[in-house]
Steps between C-alpha positions, in 0.01 A plus 500: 500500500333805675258562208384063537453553832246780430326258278394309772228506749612599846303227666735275259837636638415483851396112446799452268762649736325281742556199360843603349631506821325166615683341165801644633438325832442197341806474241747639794358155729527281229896575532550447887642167434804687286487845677400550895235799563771748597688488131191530338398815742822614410460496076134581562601876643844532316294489145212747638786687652628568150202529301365739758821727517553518148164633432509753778897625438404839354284533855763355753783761401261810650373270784778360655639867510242651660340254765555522912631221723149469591409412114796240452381313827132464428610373145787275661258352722258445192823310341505320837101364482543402140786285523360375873137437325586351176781278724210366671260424281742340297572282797152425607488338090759265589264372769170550418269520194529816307110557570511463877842690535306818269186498635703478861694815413214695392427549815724766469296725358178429598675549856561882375167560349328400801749665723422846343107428564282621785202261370367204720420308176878489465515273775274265308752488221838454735304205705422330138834533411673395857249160388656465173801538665439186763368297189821529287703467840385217625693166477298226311799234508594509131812742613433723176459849772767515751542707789828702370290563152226674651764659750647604178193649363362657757877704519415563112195653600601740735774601275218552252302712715845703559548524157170648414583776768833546434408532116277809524754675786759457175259575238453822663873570569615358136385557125386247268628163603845653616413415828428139459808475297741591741301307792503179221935577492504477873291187483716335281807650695384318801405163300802472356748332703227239591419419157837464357593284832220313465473456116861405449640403104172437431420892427736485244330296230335652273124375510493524842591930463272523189233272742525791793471813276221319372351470883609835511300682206196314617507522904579875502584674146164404315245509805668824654443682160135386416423583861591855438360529192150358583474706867530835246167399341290272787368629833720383796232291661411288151888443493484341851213316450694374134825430709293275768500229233861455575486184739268344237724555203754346741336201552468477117816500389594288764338235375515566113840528525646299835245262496398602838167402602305660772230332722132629484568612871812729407313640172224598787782623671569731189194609407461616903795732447410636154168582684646680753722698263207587294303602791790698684550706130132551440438640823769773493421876405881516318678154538853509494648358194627162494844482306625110405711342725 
């Protein structure tokens, strides 16, 4: 597996985890009418959970053994912002179109590149995305955005921008992915009650488990390790600029695979944000990394 993924392009990971994750959105929607957002949250982080401490065992038995209280909070409350974050985008699907709920939440980052800026021009870039913002907000009468889904996403945004934070304090504290394995089994810690409340006999049939690893391997497993690999051999900034596409693949596999069709005034909408993202990135000396939500 390792040596494929050195086969390929860097460029081609990033944009591959990208729209892994997007496909992951996409097949975890198309099951709200069996499963609500919460149980799908729920086997989302459980299956990352796993994947993530099995691969970093031989790291957590020196870790946990030698790390302060101070450590074990900051990665507790990184446990906290994933499960909080990836609760409410998952909720903002339910409502909204996987597109306008994305592009929404990236926001989130954009928010902490611009924050970390003492540039004018960034205020260019935040007004363009505030814009795209209004666009995708406003109410056209069709009912398709609601005011709890963008509610929703703009919580999943500033759970993103925590998490981007909160990832580099661990990354710093932790080795390897250690650290985002034991924030991913506090995640799922929290989530769990919820989901099995919430998702009822239904969890126990077999296509629907296979259906959530599945959601899984391609919302966090896949992305989080072509992410990594890729960042070891691209600059930080082209990475940035490669992971503003996000709201775009969104809006792809929203309608390849939901069906969902977006109006020429929310595509504007998109294309307003992914300009502001590129600008925000391009104008920074040493951008912060943007991990996938």
């Amino acid at each position: 597996m390792t040596t494929l993924i050195g086969r390929v392009p860097a460029p081609g990971l990033v944009l591959f985890g990208i729209f892994s994750v997007q496909l992951g959105a996409g097949i975890a929607k198309n099951l709200f009418d069996i499963l609500p957002p919460s149980a799908l949250v729920m086997l989302r982080l459980v299956t990352s959970a796993v994947v993530l401490v099995i691969v970093s065992r031989s790291l957590l038995r020196g870790v946990l053994a030698h790390c302060s209280r101070r450590d074990l909070a900051i990665v507790a409350a990184f446990g906290v912002t994933l499960a909080t974050m990836n609760f409410a985008i998952y909720e903002s699907f339910s409502r909204i179109p996987l597109g306008v709920a994305v592009t929404i939440e990236f926001l989130g980052p954009l928010g902490v590149a611009v924050a970390f800026s003492r540039r004018r021009l960034d205020l260019v870039w935040v007004a363009l995305a505030a814009l795209g913002v209004v666009l995708l907000a406003r109410d056209d009468g069709s009912g398709r955005v609601t005011a709890a889904g963008v509610a929703f996403a703009l919580v999943a945004a500033a759970g993103w921008a925590c998490y981007i934070l909160l990832s580099a304090a661990t990354g710093a504290r932790f080795a390897g992915s250690s650290g985002l394995a034991i924030a991913s089994v506090v995640g799922s810690a929290l989530i769990l009650p919820v989901g099995i409340s919430s998702g009822g006999s239904e969890l126990l049939r077999p296509e629907i488990l296979l259906l959530g690893v599945a959601i899984g391997l391609l919302s966090s497993v896949i992305p989080y390790s072509f992410e990594l690999e890729a960042l070891r051999r691209l600059p930080a900034q082209l990475f940035g600029i490669l992971m503003s596409l996000e709201p775009a693949a969104a809006a792809i596999v929203g309608l390849v695979v939901l069906g969902e069709i977006l109006a020429a005034r929310e595509w504007l909408a998109i294309g307003l944000v992914i300009i502001a993202s590129l600008g925000a990135t391009r104008s920074q000396q040493n951008p912060l990394e943007v991990p996938e939500a």
